[in-house]
C-alpha positions in Angstrom: 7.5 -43.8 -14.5 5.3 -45.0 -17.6 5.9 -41.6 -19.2 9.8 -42.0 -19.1 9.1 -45.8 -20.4 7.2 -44.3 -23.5 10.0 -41.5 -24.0 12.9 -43.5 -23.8 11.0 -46.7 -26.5 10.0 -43.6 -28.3 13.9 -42.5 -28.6 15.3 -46.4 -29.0 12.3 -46.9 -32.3 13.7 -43.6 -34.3 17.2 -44.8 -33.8 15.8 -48.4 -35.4 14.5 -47.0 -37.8 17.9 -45.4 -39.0 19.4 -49.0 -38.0 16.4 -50.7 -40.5 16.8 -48.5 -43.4 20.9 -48.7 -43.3 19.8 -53.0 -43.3 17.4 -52.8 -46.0 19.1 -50.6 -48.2 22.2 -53.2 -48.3 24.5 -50.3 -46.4 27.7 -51.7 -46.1 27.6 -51.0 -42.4 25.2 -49.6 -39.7 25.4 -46.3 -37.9 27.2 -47.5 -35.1 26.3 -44.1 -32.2 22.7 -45.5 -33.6 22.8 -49.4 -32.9 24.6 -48.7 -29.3 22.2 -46.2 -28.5 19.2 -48.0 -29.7 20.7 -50.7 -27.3 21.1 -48.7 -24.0 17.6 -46.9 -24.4 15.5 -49.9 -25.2 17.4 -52.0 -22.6 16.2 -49.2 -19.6 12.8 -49.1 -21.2 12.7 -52.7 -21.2 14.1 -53.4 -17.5 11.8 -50.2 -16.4 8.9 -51.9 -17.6 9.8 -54.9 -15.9 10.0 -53.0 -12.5 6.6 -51.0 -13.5 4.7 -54.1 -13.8 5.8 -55.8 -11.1 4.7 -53.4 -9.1 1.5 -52.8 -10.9 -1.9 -54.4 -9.8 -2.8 -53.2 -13.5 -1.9 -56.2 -15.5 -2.3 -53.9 -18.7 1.2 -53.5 -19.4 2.4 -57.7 -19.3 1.3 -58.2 -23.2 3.3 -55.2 -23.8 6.4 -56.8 -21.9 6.4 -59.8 -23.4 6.0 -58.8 -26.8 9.2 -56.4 -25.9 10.9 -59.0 -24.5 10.4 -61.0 -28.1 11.4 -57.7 -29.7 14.9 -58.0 -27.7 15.4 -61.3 -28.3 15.4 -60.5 -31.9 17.5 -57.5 -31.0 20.3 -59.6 -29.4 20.7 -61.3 -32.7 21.1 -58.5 -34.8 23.4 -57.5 -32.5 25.4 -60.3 -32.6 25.7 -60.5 -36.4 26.2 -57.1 -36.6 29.5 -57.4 -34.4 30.4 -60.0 -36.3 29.8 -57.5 -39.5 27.0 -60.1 -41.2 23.9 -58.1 -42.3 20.9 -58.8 -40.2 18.4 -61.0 -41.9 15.6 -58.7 -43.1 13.0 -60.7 -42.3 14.4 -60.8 -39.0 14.6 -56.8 -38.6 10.8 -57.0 -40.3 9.7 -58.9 -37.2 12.0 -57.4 -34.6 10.4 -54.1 -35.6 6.8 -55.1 -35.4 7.2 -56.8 -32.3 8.6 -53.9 -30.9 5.8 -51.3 -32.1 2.8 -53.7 -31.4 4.3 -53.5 -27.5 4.5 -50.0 -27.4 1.2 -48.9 -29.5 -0.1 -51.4 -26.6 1.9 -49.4 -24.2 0.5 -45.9 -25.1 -3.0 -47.7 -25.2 -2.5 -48.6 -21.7 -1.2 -45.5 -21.0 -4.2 -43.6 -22.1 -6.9 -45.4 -20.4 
């Protein structure tokens, strides 16, 4: 199950990374297939790695989760302004973004050893 985890964050970081640069670059809107999919694969990561360290006696993966859940806290904002068609902060997206790959570099970590 951790291998699917690390597939499907792996899928939901390259589509936020198309999502980031559209922000940054002052785009007038974001890639919309890329912010809904971005969604629905980090939410299934997220609620899989909920149910994989539950069910772990490894507590290796609870930093990861936590700093994931920050990361979609920060998400839901962005999401919320950008239905609302207000540019994400980009300090905001800056910290969203290294939340999100300081839980999964500590995900693979965990996953190696």
């Amino acid at each position: 199950m951790l291998s699917v985890i690390i597939i499907l964050f792996a899928i939901a970081a390259v589509l936020g990374i198309a999502i980031a640069v559209a922000i940054i670059s002052n785009k007038p809107a974001t890639p919309k297939p890329a912010v809904y999919a971005h969604g629905l694969f980090a939410a299934t990561a997220l609620a899989l790695l909920i149910i994989y360290t539950l069910n772990s006696e490894s507590s290796g993966t609870r930093l990861s989760l936590i700093l994931f859940v920050i990361a979609a806290l920060g998400g839901f904002v962005l999401f919320y302004r950008d239905l609302k068609k207000k540019p994400g902060p980009v300090g905001l997206v800056v910290v969203h973004a290294l939340a999100a790959v300081t839980a999964f570099v500590l995900l693979l970590i965990h996953a190696m050893f």
